[in-house]
C-alpha positions as CSV (number, residue, x, y, z in Angstrom):
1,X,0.0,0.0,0.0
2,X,1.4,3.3,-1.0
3,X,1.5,5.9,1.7
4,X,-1.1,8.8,1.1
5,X,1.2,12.5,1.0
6,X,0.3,14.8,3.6
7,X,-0.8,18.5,2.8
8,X,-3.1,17.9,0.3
9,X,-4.6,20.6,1.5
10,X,-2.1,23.0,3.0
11,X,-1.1,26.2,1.1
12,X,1.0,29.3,2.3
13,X,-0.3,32.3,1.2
14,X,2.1,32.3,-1.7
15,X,1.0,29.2,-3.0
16,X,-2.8,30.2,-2.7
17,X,-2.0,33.4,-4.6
18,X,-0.1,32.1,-7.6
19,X,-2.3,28.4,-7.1
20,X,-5.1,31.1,-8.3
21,X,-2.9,33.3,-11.0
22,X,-1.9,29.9,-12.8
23,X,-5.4,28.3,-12.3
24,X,-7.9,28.2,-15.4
25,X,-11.7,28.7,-14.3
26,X,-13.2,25.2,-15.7
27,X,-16.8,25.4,-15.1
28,X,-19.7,26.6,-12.2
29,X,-22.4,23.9,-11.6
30,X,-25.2,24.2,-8.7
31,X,-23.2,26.3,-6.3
32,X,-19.7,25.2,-6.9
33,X,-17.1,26.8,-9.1
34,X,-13.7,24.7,-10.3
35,X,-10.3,26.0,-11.3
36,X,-7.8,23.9,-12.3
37,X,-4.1,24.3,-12.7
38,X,-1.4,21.6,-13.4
39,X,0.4,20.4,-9.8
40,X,3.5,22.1,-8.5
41,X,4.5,18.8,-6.6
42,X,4.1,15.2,-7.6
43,X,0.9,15.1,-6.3
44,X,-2.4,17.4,-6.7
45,X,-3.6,19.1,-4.1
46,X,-6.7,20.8,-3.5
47,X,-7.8,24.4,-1.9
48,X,-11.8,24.7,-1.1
49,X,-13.3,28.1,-0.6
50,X,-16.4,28.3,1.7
51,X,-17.3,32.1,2.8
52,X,-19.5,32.2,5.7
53,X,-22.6,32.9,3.4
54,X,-22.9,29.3,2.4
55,X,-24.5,29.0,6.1
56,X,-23.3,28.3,9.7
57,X,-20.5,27.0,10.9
58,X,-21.6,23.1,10.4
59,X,-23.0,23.4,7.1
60,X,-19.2,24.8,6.1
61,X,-17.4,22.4,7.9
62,X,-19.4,19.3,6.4
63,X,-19.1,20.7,2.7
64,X,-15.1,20.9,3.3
65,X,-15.0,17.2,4.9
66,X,-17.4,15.8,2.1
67,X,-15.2,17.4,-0.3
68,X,-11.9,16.7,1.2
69,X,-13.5,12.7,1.6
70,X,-14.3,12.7,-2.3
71,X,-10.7,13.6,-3.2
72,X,-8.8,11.3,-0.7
73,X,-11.3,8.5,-1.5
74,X,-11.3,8.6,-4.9
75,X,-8.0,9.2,-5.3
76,X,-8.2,12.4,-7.2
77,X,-4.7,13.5,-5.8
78,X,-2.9,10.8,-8.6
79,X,-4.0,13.1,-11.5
80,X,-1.0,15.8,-11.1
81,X,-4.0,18.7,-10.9
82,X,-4.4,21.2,-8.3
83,X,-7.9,22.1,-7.7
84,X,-9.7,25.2,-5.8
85,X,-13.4,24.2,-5.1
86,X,-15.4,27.6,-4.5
87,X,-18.8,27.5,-2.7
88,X,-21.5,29.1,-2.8
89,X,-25.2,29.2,-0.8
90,X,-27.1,26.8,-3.2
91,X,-24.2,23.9,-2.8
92,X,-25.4,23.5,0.8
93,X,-28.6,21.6,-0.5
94,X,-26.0,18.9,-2.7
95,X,-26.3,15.0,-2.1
96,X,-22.8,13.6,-1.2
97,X,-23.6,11.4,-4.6
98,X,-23.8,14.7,-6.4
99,X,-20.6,16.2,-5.1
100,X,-19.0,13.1,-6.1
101,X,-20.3,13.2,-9.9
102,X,-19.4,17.0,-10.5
103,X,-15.5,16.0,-9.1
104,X,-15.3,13.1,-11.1
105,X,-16.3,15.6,-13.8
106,X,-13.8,18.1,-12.9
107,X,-10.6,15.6,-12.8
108,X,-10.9,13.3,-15.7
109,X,-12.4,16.2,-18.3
110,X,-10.4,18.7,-16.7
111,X,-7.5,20.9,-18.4
């Protein structure tokens, strides 16, 4: 079993800014927007955006952990892309199954 690289989701503020200057905006579906740039380290990474209007402090928290779940689980981090998943309100009311099919759409159509 190969070991799983930590910081998949840990950026300095450097790496957020030029994660987002080198990122292409791929596409906005039911509340959440994907930009994808290729990976600076052998591995992909991924930065989620929820801004405290999505709702309270719970509904944020599971949205990150459902996404964060999707990419571990699914492997997503083999694909050399580094992804920023922004949220917005209307993603709150997304199925876990539906999270999972937009993803999957992002990674293996993506730039």
């Amino acid at each position: 079993m190969v070991a799983l690289p930590r910081g998949l989701t840990v950026f300095t503020k450097r790496e957020r800014d030029e994660l987002f200057k080198r990122s292409a905006f791929l596409f906005r579906q039911r509340g959440l927007a994907f930009r994808v740039a290729p990976a600076t380290k052998a591995y992909g990474r991924i930065l989620i955006v929820v801004p405290k209007r999505v709702g309270t402090a719970v509904a944020r928290n599971k949205l990150r952990r459902q996404i964060k779940s999707i990419f571990y689980e699914q492997k997503f981090y083999e694909h050399n892309k580094d992804l920023i998943v922004l949220v917005a309100p209307p993603a709150a009311t997304l199925s876990f199954e539906e999270i999972i099919k937009l993803m999957t759409k992002v990674i293996h159509e993506g730039r």
